[in-house]
LOTOR-932451 format. One record per atom (N, C-alpha, C): residue in one letter; x, y, z. Coordinates in pm, whole numbers. Atoms other than C-alpha are relative to their C-alpha. Example, Ala and Ser with C-alpha at 12.3 -4.5 7.8 and 13.67 -1.06 7.14 Angstrom:
BEGIN
  aa    east   north      up
   A      89    -119       0
   A    1230    -450     780
   A      90     120       0
   S     -82    -119      -6
   S    1367    -106     714
   S     -77     109      73
//
This chain:
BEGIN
  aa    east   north      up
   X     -16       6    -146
   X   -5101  -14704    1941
   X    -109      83      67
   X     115    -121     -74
   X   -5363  -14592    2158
   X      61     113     151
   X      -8    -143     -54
   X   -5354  -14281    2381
   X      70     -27     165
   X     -58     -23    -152
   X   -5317  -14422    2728
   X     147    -146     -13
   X    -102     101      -5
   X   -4994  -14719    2600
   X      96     132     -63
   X     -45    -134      84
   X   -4882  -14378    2382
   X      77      70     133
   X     -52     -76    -115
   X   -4824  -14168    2750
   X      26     -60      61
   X    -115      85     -89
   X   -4743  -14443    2975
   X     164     -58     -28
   X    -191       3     104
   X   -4414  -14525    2744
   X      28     137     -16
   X     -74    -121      23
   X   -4352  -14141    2718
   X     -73     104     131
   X      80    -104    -161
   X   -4509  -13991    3097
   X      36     149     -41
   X     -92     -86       9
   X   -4292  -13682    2989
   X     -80      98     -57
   X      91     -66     114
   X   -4480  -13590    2701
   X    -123      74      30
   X      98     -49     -33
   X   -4788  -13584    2837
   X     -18     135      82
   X     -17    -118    -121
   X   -4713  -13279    3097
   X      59      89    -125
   X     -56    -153     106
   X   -4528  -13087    2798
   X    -155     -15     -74
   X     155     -10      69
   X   -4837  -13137    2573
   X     -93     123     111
   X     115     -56    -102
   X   -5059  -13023    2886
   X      71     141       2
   X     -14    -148     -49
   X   -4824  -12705    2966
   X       5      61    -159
   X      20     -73     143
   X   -4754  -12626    2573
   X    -173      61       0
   X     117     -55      97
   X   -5134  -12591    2469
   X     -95     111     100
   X      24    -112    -109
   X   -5200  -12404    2826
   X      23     105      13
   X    -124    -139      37
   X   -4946  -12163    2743
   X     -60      68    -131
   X       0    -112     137
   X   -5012  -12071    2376
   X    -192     -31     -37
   X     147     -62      39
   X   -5418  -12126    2419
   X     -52      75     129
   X      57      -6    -117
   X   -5448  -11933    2728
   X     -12     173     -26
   X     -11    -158      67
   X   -5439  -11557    2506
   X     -79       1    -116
   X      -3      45     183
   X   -5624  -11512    2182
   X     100      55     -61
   X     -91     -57      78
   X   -5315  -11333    2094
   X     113     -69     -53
   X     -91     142      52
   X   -5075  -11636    2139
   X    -121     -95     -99
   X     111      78      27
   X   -5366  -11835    2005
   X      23       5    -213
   X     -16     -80     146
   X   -5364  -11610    1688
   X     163      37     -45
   X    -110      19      58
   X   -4977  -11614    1665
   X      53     -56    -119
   X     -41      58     137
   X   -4814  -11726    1376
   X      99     -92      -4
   X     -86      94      -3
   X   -4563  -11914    1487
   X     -95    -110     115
   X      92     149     -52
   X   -4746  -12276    1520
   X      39     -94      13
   X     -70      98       8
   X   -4494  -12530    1490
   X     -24     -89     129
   X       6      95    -104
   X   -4519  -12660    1839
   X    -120     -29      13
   X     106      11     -18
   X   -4891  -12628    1870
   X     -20    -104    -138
   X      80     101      77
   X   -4951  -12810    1521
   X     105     -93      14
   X     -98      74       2
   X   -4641  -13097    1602
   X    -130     -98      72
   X      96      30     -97
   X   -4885  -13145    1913
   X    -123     -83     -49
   X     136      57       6
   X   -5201  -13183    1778
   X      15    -118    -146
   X     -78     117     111
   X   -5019  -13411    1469
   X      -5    -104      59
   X       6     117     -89
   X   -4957  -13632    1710
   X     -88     -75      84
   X     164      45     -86
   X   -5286  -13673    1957
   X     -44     -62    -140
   X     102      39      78
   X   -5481  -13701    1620
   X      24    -141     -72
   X     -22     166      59
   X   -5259  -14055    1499
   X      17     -41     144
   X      61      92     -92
   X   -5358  -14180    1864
   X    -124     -15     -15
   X     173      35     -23
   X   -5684  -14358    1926
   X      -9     -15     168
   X      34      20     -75
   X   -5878  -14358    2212
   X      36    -125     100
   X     -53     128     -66
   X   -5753  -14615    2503
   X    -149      -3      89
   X     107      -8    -143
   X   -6078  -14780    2679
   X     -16      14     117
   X     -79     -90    -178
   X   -5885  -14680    2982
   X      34      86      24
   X     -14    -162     -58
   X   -5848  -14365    2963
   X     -44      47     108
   X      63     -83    -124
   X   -5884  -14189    3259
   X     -25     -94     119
   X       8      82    -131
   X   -5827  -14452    3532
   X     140      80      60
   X     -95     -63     -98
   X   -5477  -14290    3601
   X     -63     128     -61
   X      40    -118     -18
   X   -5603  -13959    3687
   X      88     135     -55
   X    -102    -102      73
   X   -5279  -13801    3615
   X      83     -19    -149
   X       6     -23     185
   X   -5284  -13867    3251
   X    -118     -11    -104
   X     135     -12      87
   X   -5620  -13849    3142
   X      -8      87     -99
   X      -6    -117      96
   X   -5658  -13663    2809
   X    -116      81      37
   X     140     -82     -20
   X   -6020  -13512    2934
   X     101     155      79
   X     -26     -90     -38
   X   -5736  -13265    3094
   X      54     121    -146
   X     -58     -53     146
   X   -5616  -13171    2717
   X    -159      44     -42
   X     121      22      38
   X   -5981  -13157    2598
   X     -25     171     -15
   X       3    -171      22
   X   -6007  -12713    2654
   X      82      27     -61
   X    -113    -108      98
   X   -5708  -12631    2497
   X      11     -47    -151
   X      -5      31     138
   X   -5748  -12831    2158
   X    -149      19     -15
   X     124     -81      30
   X   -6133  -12707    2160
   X      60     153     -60
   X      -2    -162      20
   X   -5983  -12328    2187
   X      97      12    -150
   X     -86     -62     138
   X   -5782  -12402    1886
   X     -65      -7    -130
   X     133     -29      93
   X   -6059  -12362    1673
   X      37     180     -22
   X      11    -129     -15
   X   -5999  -11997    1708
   X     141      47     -81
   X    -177     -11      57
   X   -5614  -12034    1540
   X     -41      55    -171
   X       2     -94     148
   X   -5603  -11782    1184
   X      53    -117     -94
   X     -75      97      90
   X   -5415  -12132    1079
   X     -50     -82    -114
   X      47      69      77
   X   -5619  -12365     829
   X      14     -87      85
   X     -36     170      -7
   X   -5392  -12680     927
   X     -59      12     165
   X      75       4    -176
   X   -5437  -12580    1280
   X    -117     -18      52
   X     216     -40      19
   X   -5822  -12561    1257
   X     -22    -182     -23
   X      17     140      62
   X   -5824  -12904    1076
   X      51    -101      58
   X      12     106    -113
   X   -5622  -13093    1335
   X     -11      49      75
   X     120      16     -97
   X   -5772  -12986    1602
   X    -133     -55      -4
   X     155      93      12
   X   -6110  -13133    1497
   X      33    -130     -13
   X     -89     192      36
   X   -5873  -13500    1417
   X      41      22     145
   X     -65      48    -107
   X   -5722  -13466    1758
   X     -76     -23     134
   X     106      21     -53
   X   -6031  -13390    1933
   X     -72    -119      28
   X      75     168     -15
   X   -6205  -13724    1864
   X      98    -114      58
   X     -60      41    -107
   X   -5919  -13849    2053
   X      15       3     155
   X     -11     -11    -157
   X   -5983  -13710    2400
   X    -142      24      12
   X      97      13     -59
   X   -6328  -13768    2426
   X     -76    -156     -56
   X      53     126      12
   X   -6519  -14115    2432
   X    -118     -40    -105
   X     102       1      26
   X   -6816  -14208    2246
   X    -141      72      57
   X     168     -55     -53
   X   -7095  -14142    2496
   X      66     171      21
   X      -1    -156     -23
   X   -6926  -13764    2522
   X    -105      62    -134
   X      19     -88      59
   X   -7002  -13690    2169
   X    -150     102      11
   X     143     -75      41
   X   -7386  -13574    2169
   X      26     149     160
   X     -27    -125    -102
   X   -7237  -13343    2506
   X      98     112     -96
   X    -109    -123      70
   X   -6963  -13205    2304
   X     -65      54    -121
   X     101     -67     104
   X   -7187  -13132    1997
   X    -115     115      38
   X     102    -119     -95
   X   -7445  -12947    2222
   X      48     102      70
   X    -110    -111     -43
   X   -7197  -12765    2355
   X      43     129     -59
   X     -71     -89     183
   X   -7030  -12626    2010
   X    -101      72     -20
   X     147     -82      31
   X   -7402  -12537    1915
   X     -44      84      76
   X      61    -158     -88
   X   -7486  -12364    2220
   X     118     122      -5
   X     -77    -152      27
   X   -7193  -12137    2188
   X     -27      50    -123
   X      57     -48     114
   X   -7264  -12103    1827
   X     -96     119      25
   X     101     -50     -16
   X   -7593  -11975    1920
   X     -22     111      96
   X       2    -159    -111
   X   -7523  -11688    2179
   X      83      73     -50
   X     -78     -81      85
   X   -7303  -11570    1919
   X     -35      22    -160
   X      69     -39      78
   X   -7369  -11343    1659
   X      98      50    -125
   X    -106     -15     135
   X   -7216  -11267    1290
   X     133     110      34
   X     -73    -102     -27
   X   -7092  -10933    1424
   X     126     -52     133
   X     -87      63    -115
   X   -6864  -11116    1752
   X      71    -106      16
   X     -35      83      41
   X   -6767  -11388    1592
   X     120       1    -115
   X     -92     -27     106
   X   -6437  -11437    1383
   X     -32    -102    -105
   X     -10      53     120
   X   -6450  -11602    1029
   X      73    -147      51
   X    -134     154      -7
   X   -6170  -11878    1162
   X     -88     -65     138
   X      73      86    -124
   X   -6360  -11952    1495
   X    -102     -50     -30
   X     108      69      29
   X   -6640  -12017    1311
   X       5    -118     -59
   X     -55      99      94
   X   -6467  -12231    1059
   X      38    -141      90
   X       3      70     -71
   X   -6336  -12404    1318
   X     -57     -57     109
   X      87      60    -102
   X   -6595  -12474    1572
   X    -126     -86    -123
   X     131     108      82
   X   -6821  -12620    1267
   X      88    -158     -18
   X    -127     107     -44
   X   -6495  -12824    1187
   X     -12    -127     110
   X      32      56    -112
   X   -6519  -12954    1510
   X     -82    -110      15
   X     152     123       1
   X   -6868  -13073    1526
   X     -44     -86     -80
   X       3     114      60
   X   -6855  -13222    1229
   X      73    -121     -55
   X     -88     123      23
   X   -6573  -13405    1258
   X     -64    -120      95
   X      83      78     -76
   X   -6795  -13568    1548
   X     -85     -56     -65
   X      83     140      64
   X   -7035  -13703    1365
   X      25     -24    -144
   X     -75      88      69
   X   -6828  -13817    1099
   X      56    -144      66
   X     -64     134     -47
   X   -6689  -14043    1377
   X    -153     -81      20
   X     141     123     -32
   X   -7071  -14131    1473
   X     -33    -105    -145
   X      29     104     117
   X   -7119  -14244    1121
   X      96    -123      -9
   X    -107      88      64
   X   -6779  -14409    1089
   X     -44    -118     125
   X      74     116    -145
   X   -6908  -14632    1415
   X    -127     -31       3
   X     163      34      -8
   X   -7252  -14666    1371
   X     -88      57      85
   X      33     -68    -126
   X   -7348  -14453    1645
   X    -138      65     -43
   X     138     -25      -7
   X   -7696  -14269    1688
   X      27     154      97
   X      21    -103     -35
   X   -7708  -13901    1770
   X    -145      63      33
   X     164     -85     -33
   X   -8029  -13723    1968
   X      34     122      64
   X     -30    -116     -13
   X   -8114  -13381    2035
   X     -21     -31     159
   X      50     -39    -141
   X   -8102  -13265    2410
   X    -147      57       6
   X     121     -70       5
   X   -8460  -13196    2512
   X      17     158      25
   X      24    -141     -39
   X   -8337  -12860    2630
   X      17     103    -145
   X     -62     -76     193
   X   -8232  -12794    2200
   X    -155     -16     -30
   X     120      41     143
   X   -8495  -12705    1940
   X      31      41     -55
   X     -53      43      92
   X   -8409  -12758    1672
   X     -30     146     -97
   X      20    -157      59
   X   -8621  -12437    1535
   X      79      84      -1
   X     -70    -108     -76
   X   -8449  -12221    1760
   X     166      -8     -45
   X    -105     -33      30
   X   -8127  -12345    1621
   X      34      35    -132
   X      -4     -28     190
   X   -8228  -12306    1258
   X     -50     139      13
   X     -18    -209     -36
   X   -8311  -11895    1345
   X     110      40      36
   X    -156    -100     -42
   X   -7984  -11815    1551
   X      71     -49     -70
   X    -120     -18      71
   X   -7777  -11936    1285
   X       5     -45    -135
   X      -3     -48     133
   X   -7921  -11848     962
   X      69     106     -31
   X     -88     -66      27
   X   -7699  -11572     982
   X     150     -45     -99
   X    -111     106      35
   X   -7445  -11861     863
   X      25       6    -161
   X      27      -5     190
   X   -7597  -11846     493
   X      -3     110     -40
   X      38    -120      21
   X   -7778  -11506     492
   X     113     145      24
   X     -89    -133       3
   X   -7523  -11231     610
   X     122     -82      17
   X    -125      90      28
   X   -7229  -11464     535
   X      63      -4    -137
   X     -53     -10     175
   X   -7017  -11399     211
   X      99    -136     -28
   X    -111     101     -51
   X   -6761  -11692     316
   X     -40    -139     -89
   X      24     179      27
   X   -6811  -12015     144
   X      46     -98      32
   X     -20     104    -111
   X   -6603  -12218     339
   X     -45     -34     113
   X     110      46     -98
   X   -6807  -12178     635
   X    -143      10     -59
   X     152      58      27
   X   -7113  -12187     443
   X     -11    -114     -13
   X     -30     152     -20
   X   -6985  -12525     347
   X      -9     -50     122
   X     -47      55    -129
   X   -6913  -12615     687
   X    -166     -21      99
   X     122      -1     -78
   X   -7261  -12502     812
   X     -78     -84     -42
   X      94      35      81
   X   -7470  -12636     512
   X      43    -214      62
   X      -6     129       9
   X   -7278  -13004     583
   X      11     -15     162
   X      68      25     -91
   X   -7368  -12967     966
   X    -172      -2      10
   X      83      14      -5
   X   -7701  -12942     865
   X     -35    -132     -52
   X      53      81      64
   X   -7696  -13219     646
   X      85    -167     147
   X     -75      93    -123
   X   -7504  -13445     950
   X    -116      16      77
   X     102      34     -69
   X   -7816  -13334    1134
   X    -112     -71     -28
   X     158      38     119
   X   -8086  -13433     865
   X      30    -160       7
   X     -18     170     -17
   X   -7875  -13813     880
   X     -95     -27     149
   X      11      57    -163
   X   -7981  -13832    1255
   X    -151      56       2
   X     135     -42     -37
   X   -8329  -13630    1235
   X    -102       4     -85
   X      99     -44      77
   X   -8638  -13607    1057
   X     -78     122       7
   X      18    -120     -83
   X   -8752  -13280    1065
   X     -34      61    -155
   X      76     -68     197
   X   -9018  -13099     714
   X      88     147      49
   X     -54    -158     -14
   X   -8863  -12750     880
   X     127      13     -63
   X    -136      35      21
   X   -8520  -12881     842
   X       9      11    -145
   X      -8      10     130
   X   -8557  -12984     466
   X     -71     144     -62
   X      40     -91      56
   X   -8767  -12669     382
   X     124     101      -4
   X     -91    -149      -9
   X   -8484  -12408     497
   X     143     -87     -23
   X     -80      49      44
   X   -8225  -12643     417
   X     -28      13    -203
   X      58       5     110
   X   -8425  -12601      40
   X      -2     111     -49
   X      21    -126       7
   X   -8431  -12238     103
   X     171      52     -34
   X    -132     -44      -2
   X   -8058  -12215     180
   X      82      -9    -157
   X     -79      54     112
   X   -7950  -12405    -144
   X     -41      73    -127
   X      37    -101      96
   X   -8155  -12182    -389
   X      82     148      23
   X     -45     -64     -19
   X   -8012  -11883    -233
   X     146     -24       4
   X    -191      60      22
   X   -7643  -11998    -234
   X       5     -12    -225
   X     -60      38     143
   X   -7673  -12076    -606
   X     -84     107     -80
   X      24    -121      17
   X   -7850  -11747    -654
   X     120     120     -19
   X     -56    -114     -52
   X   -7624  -11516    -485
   X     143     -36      12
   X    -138      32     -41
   X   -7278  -11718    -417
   X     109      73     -69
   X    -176     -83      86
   X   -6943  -11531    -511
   X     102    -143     -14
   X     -75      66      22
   X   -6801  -11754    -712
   X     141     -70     -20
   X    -131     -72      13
   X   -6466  -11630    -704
   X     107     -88     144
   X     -62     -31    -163
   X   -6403  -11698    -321
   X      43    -162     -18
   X     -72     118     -71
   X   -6195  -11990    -144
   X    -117     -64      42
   X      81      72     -61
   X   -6398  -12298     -44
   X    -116     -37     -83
   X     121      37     109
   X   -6655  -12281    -348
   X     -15    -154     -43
   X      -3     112      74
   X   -6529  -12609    -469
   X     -58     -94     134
   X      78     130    -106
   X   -6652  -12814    -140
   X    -101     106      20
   X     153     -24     -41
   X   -6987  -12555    -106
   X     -64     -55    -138
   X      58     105     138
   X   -7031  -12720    -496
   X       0    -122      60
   X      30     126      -2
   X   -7016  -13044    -358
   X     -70     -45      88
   X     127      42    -151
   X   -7238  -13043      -4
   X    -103      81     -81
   X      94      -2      97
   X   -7441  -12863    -244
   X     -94    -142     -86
   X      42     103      54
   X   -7476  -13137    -460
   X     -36    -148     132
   X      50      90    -102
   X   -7481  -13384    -162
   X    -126      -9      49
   X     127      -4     -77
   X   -7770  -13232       5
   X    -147      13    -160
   X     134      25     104
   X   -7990  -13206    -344
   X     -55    -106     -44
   X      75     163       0
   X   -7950  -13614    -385
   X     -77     -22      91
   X      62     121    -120
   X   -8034  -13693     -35
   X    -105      76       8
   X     135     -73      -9
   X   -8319  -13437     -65
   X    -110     -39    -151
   X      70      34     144
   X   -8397  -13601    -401
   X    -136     142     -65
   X      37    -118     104
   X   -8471  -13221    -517
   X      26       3    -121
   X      21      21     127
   X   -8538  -13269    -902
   X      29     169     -24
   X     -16    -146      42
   X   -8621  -12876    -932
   X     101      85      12
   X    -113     -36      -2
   X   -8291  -12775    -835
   X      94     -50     -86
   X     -88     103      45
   X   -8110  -13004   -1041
   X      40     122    -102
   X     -24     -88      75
   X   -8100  -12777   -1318
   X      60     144      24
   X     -67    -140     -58
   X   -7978  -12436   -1136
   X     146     -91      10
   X    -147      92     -38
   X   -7705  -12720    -958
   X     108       1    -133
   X     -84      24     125
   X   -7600  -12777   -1323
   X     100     138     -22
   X     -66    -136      21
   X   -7565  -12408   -1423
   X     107      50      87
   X     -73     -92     -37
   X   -7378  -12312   -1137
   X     169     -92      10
   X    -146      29      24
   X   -7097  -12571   -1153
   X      84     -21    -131
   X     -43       7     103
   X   -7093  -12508   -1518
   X      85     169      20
   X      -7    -134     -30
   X   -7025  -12121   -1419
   X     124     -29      77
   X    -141      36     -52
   X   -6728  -12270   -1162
   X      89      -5     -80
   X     -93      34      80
   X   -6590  -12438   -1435
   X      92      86     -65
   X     -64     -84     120
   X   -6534  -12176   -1653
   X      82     101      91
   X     -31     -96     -65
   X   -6450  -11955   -1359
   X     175     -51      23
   X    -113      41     -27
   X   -6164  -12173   -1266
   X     120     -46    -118
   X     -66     -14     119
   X   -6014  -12211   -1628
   X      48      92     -12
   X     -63    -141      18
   X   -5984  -11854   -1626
   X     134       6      74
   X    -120     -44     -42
   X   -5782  -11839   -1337
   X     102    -130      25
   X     -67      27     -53
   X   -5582  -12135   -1348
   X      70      13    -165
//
């Protein structure tokens, strides 16, 4: 069922939805609460609607009014919460939004620094963006940079992502927004420090940590589509080194 036959059969809903996620994303303290049940019921639900090509003709049920408060839940200590919010998201915005809402994510990214930034907001604002162009792929769609982005400038403010980052779930997260950018761009800078990142990750990675098993596999993703030969062999070693790591502890 799509989004605007979804609220016209339940008008009701839509206004609790709107005051729920107003209410418990309008604190980071509710935000960061622990009791989530209503907030993840919520976003359970937006994320098995689809987009109605009418959205937003009745004014007073447009989801573009939902659209801030399932962004801010990127910021939730939750996992599941983190994860639909980026599924419920691609419900209240259209096609031609995404390359706004992606430029968006990135510019906040980028005025923010390792030290001001939480571990989960990060997780979830990459989340986010790349659940967006997952949908561009799943549609055929075509992503370009804003002339006011360069692309340089975004590969400096947030090498911090790899370099003073111990996390491997958001290294994952970063490494397979880079490689979501590399589908859409051509760019020798891109592949060099994308070349740089992946030696150093399979250098230095703590193998130990949560999330290793998907930074092993956008690992391996980005060394086919970079048809890097000379890595192939480190790649080997280090998911032979997983292996054994995860025998131990399971």
């Amino acid at each position: 069922m799509n989004s605007r036959e979804f609220f016209n059969k339940y008008p009701s809903l839509f206004h609790l939805f709107y005051q729920q996620l107003q209410q418990i994303t309008s604190t980071r303290s509710l935000i960061e609460s622990l009791s989530s049940s209503c907030l993840f019921a919520i976003l359970l639900i937006l994320h098995h609607l689809y987009p109605s090509p009418l959205d937003g003709i009745d004014c007073s049920l447009t989801l573009d009014k939902l659209l801030p408060f399932v962004i801010k839940c990127e910021e939730s200590p939750l996992l599941h919460i983190r994860e639909h919010s980026s599924k419920a998201l691609l419900v209240l915005i259209h096609h031609d939004q995404y390359s706004t809402i992606i430029h968006q994510q990135i510019n906040q990214l980028m005025k923010q620094s390792k030290n001001n930034i939480r571990q989960n907001t990060l997780h979830g604002r990459l989340l986010q963006i790349n659940a967006i162009f997952q949908s561009i792929k799943k549609n055929h769609l075509q992503f370009t940079f804003d002339l006011s982005f360069h692309l340089e400038e975004i590969l400096s403010s947030l090498q911090w992502c790899i370099y003073q980052n111990k996390c491997s779930l958001t290294q994952y997260c970063y490494l397979e927004l880079l490689y979501n950018i590399h589908r859409h761009i051509s760019s020798n800078e891109l592949i060099i420090k994308i070349n740089e990142y992946i030696n150093y990750i399979l250098k230095n990675a703590d193998k130990s940590t949560i999330g290793i098993e998907d930074l092993t596999r956008i690992l391996t993703r980005l060394i086919i589509r970079l048809e890097n030969v000379e890595i192939q062999s480190k790649l080997f070693l280090f998911v032979e080194q997983n292996y054994v790591l995860l025998k131990q502890f399971y």
